[in-house]
N, C-alpha and C positions, 0 to 999 in steps of 0.2 A: 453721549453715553454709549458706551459700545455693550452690543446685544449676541450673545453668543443661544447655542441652542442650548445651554445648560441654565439658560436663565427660564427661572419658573413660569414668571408671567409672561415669558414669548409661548411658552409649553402650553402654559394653559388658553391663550389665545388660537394658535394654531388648531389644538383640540375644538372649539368652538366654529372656527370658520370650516375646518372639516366637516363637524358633526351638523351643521346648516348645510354643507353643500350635499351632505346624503340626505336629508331631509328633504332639500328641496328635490332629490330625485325622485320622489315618491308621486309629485306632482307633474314631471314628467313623463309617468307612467299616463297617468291620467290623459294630459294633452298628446299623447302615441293612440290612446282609445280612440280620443273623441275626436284626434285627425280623420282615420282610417273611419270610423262611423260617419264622417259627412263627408265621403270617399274619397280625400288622398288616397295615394299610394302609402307604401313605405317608404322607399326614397322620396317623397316629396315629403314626406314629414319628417324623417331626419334632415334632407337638405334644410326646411324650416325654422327648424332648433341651432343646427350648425351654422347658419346665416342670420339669422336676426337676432335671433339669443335674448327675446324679452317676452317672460312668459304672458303678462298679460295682455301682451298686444297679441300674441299665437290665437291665446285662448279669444280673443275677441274675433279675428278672423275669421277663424275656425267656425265659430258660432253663427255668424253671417253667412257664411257661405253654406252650409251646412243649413240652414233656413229656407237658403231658396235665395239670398242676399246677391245683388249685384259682383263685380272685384273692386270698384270702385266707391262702393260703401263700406268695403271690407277692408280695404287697405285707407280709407279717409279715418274710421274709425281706428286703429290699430296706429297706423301712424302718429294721431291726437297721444292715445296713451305713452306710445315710445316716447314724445319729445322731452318727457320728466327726464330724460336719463340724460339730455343736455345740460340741463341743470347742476346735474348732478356733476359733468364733467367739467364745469366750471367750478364748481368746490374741491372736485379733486384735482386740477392742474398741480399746483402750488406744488403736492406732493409726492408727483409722480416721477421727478428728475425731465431732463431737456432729449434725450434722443429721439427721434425719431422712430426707429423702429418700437422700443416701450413703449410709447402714447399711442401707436398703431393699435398694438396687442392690446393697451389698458384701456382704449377707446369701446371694442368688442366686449370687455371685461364689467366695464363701467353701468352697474345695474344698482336695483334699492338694495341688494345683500353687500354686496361687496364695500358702496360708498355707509350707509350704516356702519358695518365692523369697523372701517377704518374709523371712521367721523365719532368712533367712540374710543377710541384710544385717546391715551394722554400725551403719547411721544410721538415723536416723527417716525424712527424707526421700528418702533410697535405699530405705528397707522401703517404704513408701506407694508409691511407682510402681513399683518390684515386683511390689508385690498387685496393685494397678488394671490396669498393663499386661498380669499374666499372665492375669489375670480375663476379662480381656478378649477376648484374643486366644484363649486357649481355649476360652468361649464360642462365639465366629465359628466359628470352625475346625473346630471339634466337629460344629456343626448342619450344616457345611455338609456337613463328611463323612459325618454321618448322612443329609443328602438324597441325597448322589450315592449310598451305599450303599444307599439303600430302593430309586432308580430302579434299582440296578443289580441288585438282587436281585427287582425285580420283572419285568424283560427278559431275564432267566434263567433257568436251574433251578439253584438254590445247590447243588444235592446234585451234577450234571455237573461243577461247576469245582471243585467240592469247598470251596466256601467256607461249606457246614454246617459244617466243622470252624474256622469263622472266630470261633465266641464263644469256646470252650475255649484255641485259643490266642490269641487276646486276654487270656483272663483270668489264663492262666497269664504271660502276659508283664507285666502290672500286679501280681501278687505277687509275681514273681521278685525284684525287687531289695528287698524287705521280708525274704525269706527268708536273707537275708547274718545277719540277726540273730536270737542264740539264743533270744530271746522270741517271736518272730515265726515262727521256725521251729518251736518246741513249741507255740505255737497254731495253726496250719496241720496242724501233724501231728496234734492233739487233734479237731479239727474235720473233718479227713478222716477220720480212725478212727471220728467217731461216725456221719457221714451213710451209710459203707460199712456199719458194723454195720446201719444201722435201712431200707439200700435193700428188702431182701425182706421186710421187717415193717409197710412204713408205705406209705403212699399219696405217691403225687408230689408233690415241693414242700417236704413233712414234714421229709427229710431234710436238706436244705439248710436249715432253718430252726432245726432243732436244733443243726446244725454250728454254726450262729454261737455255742454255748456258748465255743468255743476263745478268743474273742475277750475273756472276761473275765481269758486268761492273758496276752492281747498286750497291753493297757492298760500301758503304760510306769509307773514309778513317779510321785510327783510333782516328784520334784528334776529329772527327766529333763524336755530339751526336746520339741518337736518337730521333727525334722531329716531324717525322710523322705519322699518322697511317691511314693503310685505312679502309674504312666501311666493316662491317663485321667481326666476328671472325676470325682472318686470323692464 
């Protein structure tokens, strides 16, 4: 099927993967706050965004260390979340084509927005510019929210505008619509029971680190697709 830009349904998909990657810039405003409040720099918080590119792992970091958390709980913890995005790039292989240099760029790209958009199309060449566009555009959008959020949380006091409480609800708004589902929601509930059990026993970081047990109950089976993503570069 050849796909030109005049075709409606590429039109209206492209609108979508845009209108998500400015979306998710919003929440890169957030993680720019809540870098600078548990004291990055600016450039260490752009650097952040521009290099790992998955917001729930940032946001977990961030949160760690910004506690008082070890790097090594910080980055055990953050790590655990990133590996979903391997997953992920094993269902997008197929569709990426063979060079070398595109599976570099799509590997960086390779997040829940991007593989979602695609993984919902019906055609080959609708999934492809799906991924790419939403890659993309989430990329931009992300870094840039995370700069204006670092400047903005560094010509502040995050705690006055009250936008400390900017990572927590950030992150509860990128699990929220994961928790529509009954696997999703018993590994959220396993993984909060255990980080609250081990808060007065364990040292900062520990807890969230342990929590990610839950996540061996969220793993979908394997006949199941992949069909959700949460906000944010995850």
């Amino acid at each position: 099927m050849k796909v030109t830009w005049r075709d409606d349904r590429l039109r209206q998909v492209l609108s979508a993967c845009i209108t998500l990657g400015f979306a998710v810039g919003v929440f890169g405003i957030s993680f720019g706050v809540s870098a600078v409040a548990a004291g990055a720099t600016v450039a260490q918080t752009c650097a952040m965004s521009l290099l790992v590119f998955t917001g729930a792992s940032q946001f977990s970091a961030v949160s760690v260390l910004g506690s008082g958390g070890s790097a090594a709980s910080a980055f055990g913890g953050a790590a655990l979340l990133a590996a979903r995005n391997g997953v992920y790039g094993l269902a997008m292989a197929p569709h990426l084509g063979s060079g070398l240099g595109s599976r570099l760029v799509a590997a960086q790209l390779t997040i829940d927005e991007s593989t979602a958009m695609a993984l919902t199309q019906e055609d080959e060449h609708h999934r492809r510019a799906a991924f790419w566009v939403t890659g993309v555009s989430v990329y931009l959008f992300w870094n840039l929210g995370t700069l204006v959020g670092a400047l903005l949380g560094q010509a502040i006091d995050p705690t006055v505008w009250g936008l400390d409480a900017a990572f927590p609800a950030a992150f509860v708004a990128m699990v929220w619509p994961l928790l529509r589902e009954r696997r999703s929601a018993l590994a959220a509930l396993i993984g909060a029971t255990v980080c609250l059990v081990l808060i007065p026993f364990t040292a900062v970081g520990v807890p969230i680190l342990c929590a990610t047990v839950g996540v061996l109950v969220g793993v979908p089976p394997q006949h199941r697709p992949i069909r959700r993503a949460a906000q944010g570069p995850a």
